[in-house]
PDB file of N, H, CA, C and O in Angstrom:
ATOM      1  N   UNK A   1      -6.155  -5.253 -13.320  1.00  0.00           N
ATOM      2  CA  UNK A   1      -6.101  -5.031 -11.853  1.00  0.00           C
ATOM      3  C   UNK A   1      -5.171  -3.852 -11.545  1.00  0.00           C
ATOM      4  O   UNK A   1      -4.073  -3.831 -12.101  1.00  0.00           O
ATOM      5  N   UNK A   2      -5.485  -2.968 -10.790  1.00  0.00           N
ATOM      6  H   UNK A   2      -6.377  -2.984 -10.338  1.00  0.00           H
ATOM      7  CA  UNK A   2      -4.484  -2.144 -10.189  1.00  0.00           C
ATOM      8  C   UNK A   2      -3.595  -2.675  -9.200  1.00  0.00           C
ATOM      9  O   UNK A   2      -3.834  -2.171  -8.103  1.00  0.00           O
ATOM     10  N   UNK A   3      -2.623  -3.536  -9.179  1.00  0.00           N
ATOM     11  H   UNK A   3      -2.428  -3.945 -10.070  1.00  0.00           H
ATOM     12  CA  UNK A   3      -1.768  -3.515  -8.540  1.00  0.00           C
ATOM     13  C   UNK A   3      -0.922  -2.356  -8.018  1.00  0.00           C
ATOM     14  O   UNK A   3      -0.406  -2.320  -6.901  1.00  0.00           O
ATOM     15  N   UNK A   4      -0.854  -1.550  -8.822  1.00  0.00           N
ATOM     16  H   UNK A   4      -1.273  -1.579  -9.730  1.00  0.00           H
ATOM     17  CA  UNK A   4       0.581  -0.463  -8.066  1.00  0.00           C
ATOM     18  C   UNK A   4      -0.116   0.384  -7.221  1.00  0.00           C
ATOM     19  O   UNK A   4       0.461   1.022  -6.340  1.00  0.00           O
ATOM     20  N   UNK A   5      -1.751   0.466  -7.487  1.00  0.00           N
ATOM     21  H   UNK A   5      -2.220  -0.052  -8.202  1.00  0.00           H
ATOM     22  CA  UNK A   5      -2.504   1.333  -6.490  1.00  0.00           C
ATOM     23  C   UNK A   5      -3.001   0.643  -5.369  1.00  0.00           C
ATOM     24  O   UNK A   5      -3.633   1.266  -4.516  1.00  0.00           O
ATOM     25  N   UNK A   6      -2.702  -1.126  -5.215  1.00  0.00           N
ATOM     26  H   UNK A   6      -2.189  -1.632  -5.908  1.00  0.00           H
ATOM     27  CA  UNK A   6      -2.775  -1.792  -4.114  1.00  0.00           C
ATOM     28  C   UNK A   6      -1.264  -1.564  -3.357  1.00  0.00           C
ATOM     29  O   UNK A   6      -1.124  -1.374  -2.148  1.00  0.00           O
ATOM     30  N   UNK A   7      -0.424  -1.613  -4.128  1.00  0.00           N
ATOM     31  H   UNK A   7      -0.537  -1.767  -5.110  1.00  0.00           H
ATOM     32  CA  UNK A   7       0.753  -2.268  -3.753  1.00  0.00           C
ATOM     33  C   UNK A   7       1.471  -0.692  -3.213  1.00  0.00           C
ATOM     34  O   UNK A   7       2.642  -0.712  -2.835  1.00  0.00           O
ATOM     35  N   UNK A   8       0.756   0.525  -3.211  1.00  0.00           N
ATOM     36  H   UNK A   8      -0.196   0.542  -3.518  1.00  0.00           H
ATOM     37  CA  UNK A   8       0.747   1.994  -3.157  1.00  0.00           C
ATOM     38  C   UNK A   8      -0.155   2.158  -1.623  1.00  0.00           C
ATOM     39  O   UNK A   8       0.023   2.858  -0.626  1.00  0.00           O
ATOM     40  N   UNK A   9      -0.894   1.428  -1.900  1.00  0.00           N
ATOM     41  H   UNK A   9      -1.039   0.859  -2.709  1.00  0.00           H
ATOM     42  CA  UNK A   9      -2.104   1.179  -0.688  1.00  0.00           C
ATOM     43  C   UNK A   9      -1.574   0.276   0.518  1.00  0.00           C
ATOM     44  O   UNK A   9      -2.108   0.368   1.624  1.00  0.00           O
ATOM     45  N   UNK A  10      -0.906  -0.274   0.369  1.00  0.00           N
ATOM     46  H   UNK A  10      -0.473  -0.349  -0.529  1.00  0.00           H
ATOM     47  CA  UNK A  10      -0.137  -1.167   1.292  1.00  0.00           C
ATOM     48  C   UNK A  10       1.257  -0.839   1.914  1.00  0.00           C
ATOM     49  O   UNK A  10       1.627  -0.907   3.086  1.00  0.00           O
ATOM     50  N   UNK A  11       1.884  -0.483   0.844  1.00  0.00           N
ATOM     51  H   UNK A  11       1.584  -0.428  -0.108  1.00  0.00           H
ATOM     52  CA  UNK A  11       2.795   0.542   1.516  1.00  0.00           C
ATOM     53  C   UNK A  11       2.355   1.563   2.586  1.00  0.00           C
ATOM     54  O   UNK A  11       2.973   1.630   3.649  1.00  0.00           O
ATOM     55  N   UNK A  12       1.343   2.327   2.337  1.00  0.00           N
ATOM     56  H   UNK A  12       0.841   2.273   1.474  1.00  0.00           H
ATOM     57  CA  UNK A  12       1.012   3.034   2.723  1.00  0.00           C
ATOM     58  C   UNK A  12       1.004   2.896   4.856  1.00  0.00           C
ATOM     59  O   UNK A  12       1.562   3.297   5.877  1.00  0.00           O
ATOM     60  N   UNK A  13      -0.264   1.882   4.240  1.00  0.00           N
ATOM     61  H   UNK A  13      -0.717   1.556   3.410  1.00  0.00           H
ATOM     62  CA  UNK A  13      -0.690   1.153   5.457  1.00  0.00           C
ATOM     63  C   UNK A  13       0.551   0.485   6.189  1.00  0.00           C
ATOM     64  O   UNK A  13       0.721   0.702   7.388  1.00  0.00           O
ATOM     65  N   UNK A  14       1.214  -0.138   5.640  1.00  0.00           N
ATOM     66  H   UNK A  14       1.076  -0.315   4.666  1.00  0.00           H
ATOM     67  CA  UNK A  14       2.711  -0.641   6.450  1.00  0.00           C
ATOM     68  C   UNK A  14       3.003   0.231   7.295  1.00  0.00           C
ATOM     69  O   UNK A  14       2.888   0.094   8.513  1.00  0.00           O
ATOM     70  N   UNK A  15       3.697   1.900   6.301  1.00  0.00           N
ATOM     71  H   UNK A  15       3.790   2.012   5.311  1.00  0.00           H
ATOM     72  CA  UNK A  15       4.214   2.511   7.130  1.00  0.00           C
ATOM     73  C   UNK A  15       3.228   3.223   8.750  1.00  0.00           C
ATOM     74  O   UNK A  15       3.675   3.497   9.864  1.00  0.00           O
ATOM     75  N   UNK A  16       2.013   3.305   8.284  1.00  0.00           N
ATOM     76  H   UNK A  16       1.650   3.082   7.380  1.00  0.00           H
ATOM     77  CA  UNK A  16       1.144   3.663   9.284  1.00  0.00           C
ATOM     78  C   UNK A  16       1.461   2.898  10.903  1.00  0.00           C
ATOM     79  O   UNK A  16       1.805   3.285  12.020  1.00  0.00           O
ATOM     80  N   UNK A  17       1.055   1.391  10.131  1.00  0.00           N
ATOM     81  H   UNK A  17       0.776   1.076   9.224  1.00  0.00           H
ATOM     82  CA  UNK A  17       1.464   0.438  11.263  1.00  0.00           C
ATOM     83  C   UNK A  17       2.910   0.985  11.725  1.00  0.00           C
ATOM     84  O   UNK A  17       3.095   1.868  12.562  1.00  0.00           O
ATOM     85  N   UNK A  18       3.558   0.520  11.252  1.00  0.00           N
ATOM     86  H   UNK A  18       3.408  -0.198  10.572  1.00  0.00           H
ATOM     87  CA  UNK A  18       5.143   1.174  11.734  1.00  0.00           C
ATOM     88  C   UNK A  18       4.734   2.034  12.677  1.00  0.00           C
ATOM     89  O   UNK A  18       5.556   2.719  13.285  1.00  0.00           O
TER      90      UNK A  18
END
């Protein structure tokens, strides 16, 4: 599983929301 490219992907999106 790619986790760090989810967990890269989610970060991501967090900060967006932010």
């Amino acid at each position: 599983a790619d986790l760090e490219l989810v967990r890269e992907s989610f970060s991501r999106s967090s900060r967006i929301s932010a």
